[in-house]
C-alpha positions as a printed Julia matrix, in Angstrom:
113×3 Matrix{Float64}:
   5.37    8.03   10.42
   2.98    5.72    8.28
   4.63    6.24    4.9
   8.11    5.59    6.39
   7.27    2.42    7.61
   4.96    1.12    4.63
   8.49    2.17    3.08
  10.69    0.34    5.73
   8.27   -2.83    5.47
   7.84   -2.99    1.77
  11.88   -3.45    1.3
  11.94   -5.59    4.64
   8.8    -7.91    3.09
  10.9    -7.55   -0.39
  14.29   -8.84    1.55
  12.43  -11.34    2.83
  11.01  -12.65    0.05
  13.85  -13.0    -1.54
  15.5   -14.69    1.17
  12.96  -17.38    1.91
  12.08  -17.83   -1.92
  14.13  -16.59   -4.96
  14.46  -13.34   -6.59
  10.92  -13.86   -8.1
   9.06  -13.99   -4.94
  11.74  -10.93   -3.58
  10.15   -8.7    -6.71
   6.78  -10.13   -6.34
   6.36   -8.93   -2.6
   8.65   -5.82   -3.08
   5.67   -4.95   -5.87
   3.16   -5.71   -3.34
   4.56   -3.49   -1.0
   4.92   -0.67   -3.17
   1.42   -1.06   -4.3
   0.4    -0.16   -1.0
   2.44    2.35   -0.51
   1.28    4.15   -3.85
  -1.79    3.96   -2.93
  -1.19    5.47    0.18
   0.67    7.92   -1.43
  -2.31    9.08   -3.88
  -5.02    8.76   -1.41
  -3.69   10.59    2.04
  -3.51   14.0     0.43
  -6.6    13.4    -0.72
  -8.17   12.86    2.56
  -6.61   14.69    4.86
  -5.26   17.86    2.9
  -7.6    21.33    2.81
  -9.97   19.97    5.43
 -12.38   22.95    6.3
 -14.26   22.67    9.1
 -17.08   24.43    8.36
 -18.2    22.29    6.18
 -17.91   18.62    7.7
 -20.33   17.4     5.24
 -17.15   17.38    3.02
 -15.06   14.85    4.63
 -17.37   11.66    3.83
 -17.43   12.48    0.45
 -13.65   12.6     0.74
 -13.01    9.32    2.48
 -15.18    7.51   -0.15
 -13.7     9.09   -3.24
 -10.26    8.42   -1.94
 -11.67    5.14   -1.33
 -12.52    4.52   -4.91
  -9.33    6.03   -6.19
  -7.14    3.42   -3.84
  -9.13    0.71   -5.65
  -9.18    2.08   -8.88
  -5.11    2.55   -8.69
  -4.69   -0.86   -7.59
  -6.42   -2.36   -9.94
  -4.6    -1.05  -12.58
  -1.51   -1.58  -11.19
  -2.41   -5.35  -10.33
  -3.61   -5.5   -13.97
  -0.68   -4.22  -15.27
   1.82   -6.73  -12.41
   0.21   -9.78  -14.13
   0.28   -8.79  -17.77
   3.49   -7.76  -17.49
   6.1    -9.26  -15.31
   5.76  -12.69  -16.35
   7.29  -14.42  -12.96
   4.98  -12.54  -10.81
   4.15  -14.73   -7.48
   0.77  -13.77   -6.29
   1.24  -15.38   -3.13
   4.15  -12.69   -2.2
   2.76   -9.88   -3.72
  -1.08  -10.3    -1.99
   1.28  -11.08    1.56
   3.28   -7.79    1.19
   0.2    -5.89    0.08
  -2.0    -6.99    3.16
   1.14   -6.69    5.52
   1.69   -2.59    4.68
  -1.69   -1.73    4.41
  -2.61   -3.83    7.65
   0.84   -4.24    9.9
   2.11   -0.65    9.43
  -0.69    1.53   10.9
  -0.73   -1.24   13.97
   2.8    -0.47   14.35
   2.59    3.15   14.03
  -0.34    3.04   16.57
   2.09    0.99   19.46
   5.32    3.33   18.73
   2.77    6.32   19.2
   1.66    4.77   23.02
C-alpha cells in the first residue's frame, strides 16, 4: 500500500511538473519523489522487519536509527541532486518530496477506512 502510492505519486508529481513547468521542473519533482520513496525503501525494513516482542526496548532504538539513516540518505542524495544535475528546480523537487512523504500515508490511511 504505502510504497505503491509514494510510487504512483512520485510519477503523477513528475507528470505534473512537467506539465505545468518544463521538463526541468518534470525531473526536478520526479527526483523529489523518488527521494522519498528511497528513503522509504531503506528505512521500513529497518523498522518494522525482525520485531521481537520480548524485547520492546528494541523498537525505539530502531525508529531513531532508521530515523538517522532517512536523513543521512537524503542528504546525500540532495547533495549529490545539486552538484550534479545542473537544471535542478528546488522548488519541484522540495514539493514532490513533502507531497510523498506527507500526502501518501494520509491517503493510504482514508482508502484503509
Amino acid at each position: 500500500g504505502l510504497l505503491l502510492g509514494q510510487a504512483i505519486l512520485t510519477v503523477a508529481g513528475g507528470a505534473l511538473g512537467w506539465m505545468l513547468g518544463d521538463a526541468a521542473s518534470g525531473l526536478s519533482a520526479l527526483a523529489g519523489g523518488s527521494l522519498a520513496l528511497g528513503a522509504n525503501l531503506i528505512v521500513l525494513p529497518r523498522m518494522f522487519g525482525r520485531y521481537d516482542a520480548r524485547h520492546p526496548e528494541h523498537l525505539l532504538g530502531r525508529f531513531y536509527g532508521a530515523a538517522m539513516m532517512r536523513l543521512l540518505f537524503a542528504g546525500i542524495v540532495l547533495a549529490a541532486l545539486i552538484v550534479g544535475f545542473e537544471s535542478l528546480k528546488l522548488a519541484p523537487l522540495i514539493g514532490a518530496y513533502l507531497a510523498v512523504q506527507v500526502l501518501t500515508p494520509l491517503m493510504v490511511d482514508r482508502v484503509a477506512r
